[in-house]
DOVO-535972 format. One record per residue (C-alpha): residue number from 1; residue in one letter; x, y negated, z. Coordinates in steps of 0.02 Angstrom, whole numbers, padded with zeros to 5 digits. Each point is the difference from the previous one (the first is absolute). Example, Ala and Ser with C-alpha at 12.3 -4.5 7.8 and 13.67 -1.06 7.14 Angstrom:
<atoms>
@nr->1 rest->A x->00615 y->00225 z->00390 .
@nr->2 rest->S x->00069 y->-00172 z->-00033 .
</atoms>
This chain:
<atoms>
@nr->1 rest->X x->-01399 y->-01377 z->-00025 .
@nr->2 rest->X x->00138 y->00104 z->00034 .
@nr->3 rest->X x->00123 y->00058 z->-00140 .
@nr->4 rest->X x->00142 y->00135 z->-00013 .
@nr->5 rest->X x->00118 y->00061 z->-00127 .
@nr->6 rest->X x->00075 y->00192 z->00043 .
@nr->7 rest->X x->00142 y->00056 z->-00120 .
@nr->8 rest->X x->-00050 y->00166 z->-00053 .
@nr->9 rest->X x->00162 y->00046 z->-00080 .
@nr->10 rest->X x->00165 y->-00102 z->-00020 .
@nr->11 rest->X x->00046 y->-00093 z->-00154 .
@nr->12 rest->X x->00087 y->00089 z->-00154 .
@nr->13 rest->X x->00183 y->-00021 z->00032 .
@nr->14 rest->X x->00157 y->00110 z->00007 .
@nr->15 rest->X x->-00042 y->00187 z->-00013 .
@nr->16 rest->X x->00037 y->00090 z->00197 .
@nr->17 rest->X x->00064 y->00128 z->-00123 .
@nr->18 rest->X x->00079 y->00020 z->-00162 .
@nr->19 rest->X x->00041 y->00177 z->00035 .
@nr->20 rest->X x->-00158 y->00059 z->-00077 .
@nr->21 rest->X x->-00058 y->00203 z->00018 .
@nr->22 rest->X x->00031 y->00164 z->-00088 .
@nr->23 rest->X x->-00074 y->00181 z->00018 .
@nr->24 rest->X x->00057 y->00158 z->-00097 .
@nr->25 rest->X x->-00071 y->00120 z->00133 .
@nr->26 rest->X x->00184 y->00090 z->00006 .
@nr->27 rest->X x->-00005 y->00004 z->00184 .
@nr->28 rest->X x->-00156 y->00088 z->-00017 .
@nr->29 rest->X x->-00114 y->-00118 z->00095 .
@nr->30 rest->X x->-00105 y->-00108 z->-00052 .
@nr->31 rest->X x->00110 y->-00158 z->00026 .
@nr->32 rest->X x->-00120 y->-00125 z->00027 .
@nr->33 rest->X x->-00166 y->00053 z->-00069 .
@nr->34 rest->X x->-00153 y->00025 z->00081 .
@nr->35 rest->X x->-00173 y->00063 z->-00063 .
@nr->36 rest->X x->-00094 y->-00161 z->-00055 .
@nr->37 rest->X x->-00157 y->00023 z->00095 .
@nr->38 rest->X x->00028 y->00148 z->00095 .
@nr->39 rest->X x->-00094 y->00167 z->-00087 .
@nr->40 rest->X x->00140 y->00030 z->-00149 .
@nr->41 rest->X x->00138 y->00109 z->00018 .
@nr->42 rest->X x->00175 y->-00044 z->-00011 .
@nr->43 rest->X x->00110 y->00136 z->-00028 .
@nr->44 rest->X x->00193 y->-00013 z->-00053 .
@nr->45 rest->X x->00038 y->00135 z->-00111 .
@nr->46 rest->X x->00114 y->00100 z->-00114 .
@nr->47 rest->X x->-00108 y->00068 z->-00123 .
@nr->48 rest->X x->00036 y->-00177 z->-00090 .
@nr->49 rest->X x->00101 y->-00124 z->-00023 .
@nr->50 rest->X x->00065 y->-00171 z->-00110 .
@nr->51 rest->X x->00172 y->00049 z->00080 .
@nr->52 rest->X x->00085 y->00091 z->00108 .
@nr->53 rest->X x->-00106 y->00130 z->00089 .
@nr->54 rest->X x->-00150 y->-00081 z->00099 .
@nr->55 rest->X x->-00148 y->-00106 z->-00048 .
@nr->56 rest->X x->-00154 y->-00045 z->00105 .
@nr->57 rest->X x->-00174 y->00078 z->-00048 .
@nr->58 rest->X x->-00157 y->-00082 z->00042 .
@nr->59 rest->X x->-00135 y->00098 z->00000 .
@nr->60 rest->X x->-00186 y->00021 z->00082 .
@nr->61 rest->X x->-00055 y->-00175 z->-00047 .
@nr->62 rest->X x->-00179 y->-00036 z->-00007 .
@nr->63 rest->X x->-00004 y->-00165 z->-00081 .
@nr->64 rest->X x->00103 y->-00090 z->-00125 .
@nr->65 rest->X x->00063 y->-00127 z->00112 .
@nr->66 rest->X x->00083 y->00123 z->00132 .
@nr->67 rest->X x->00188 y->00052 z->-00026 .
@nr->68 rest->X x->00157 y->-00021 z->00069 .
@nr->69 rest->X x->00056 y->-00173 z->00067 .
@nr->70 rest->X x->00152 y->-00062 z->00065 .
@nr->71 rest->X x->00014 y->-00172 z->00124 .
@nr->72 rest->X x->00098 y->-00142 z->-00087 .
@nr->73 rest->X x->-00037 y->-00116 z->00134 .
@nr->74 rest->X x->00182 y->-00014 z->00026 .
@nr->75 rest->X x->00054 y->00035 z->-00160 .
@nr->76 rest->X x->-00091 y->-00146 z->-00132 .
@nr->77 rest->X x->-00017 y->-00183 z->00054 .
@nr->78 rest->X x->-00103 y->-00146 z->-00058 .
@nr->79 rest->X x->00082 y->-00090 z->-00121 .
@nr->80 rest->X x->00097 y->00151 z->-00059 .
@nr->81 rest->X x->00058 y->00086 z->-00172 .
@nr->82 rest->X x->-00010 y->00228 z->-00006 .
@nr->83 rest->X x->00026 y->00113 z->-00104 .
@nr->84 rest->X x->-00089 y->00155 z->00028 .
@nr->85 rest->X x->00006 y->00148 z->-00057 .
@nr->86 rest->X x->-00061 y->00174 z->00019 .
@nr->87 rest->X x->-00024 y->00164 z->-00096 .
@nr->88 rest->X x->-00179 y->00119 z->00014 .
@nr->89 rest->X x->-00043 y->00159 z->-00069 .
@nr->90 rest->X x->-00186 y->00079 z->00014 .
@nr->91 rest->X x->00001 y->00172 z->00093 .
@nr->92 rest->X x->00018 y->00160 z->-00128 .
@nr->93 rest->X x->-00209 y->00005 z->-00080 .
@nr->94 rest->X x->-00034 y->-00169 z->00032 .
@nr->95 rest->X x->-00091 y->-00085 z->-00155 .
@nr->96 rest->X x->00094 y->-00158 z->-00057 .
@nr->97 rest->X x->-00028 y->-00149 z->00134 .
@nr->98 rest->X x->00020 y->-00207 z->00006 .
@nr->99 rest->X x->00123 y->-00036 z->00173 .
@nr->100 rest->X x->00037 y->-00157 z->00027 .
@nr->101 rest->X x->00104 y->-00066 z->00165 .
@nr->102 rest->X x->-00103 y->-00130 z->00104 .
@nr->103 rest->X x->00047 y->-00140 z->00134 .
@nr->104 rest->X x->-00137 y->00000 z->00163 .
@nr->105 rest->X x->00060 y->-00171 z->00077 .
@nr->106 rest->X x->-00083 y->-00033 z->00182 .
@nr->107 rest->X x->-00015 y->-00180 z->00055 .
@nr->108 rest->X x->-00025 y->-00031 z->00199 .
@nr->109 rest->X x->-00191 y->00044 z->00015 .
@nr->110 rest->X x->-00052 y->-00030 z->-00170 .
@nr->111 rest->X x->-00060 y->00140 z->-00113 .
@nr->112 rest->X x->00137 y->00111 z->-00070 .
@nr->113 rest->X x->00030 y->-00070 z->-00193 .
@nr->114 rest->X x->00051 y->00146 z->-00138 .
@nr->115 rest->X x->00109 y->-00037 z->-00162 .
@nr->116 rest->X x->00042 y->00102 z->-00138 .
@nr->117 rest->X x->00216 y->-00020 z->-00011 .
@nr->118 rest->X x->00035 y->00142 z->-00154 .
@nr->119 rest->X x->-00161 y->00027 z->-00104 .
@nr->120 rest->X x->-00076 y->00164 z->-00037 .
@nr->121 rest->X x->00126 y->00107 z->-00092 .
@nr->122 rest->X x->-00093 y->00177 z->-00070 .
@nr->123 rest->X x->00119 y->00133 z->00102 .
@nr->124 rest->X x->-00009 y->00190 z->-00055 .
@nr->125 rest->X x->00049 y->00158 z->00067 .
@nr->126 rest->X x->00117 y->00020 z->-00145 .
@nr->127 rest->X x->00159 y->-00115 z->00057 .
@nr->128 rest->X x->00041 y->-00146 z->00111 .
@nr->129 rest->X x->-00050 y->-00199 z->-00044 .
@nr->130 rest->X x->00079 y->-00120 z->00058 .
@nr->131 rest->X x->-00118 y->-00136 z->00089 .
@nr->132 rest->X x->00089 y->-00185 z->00015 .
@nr->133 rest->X x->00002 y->-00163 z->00011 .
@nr->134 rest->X x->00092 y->-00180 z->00050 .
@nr->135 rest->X x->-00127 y->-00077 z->00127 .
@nr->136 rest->X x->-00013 y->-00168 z->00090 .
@nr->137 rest->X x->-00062 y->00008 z->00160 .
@nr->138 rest->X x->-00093 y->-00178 z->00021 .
@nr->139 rest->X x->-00133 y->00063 z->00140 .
@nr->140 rest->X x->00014 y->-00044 z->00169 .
@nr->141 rest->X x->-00032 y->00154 z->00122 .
@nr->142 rest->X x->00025 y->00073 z->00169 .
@nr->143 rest->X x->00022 y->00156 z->-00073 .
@nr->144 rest->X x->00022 y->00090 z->-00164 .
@nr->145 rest->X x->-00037 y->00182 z->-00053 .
@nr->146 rest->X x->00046 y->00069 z->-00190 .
@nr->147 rest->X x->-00082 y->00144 z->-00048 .
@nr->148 rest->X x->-00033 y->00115 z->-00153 .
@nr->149 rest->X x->-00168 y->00010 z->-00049 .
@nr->150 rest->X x->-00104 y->00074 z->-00135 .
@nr->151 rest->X x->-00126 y->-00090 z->-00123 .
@nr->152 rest->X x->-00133 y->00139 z->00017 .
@nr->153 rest->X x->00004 y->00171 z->00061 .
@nr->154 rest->X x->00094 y->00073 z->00122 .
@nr->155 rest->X x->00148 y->00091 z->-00072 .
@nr->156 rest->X x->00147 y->00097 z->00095 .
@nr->157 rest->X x->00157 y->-00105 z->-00041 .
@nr->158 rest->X x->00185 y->00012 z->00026 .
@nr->159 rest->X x->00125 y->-00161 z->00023 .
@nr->160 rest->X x->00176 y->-00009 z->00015 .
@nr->161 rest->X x->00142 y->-00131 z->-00005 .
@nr->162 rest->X x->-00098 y->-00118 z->00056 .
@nr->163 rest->X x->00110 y->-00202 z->00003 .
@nr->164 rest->X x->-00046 y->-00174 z->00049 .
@nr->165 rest->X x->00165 y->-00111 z->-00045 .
@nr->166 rest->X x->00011 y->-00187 z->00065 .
@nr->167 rest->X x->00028 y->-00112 z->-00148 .
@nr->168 rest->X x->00078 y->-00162 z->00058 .
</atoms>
């Protein structure tokens, strides 16, 4: 009968890029990120910030699973060592909230997979928290998405200095 094997993605190797990916919001764009789904709003603003004088608010999400994403297609590789690193804030009134930062990693025409990369971490409106981690990328993909998520609810959230660092 006949047989085929299709490579779906190339082998873990050499990262394309070691440069890795930063956004402070400074330029006041969003440099990089996108709404998630679609629906929430992304909003780069001054009325908060980690540092310096711009963060990005997202805001009008309907489910937990829709915030801000950013593409690191380019960025992370199989095979791979990153540090990441970002700060949050909930929105002023905001009751205290679980965020955690998510990796949506795409595979030719297979389902889209979803993995937790820094656990929930309770955020308040009160002051920043810092949401990190050192994370091995061992998942072949065609594409990657990270994205910052809630556990439940759908809470108005600010991030800021966001970092992913190559670790050789």
């Amino acid at each position: 009968d006949d047989f085929a094997i299709t490579q779906l993605a190339p082998p873990a190797g050499p990262p394309g890029n070691t440069t890795g990916a930063s956004s402070t919001f400074e330029s006041n764009t969003r440099e990089g990120w996108a709404p998630r789904i679609g629906d929430e709003i992304l909003t780069v603003t001054s009325a908060d910030a980690h540092s310096g004088n711009f963060s990005l608010l997202t805001s009008g999400r309907t489910s937990a699973f829709r915030g801000p994403a950013f593409n690191v297609t380019n960025v992370m590789f199989n095979g791979s060592r990153y540090r990441i690193t970002l700060w949050a804030k909930l929105a002023p009134g905001e009751p205290s909230s679980q965020l955690r930062v998510s990796l949506q990693r795409n595979l030719g025409s297979f389902p889209a997979t979803f993995h937790t990369v820094v656990p929930n971490t309770t955020v308040t409106a009160n002051g920043w928290v810092r949401l990190a981690v050192t994370y091995d990328l061992v998942l072949a993909n065609t594409s990657l998405t990270l994205y910052v998520e809630s556990s439940a609810g759908t809470a108005s959230f600010y991030i800021d200095d966001f970092q992913i660092s190559f670790i050789p």
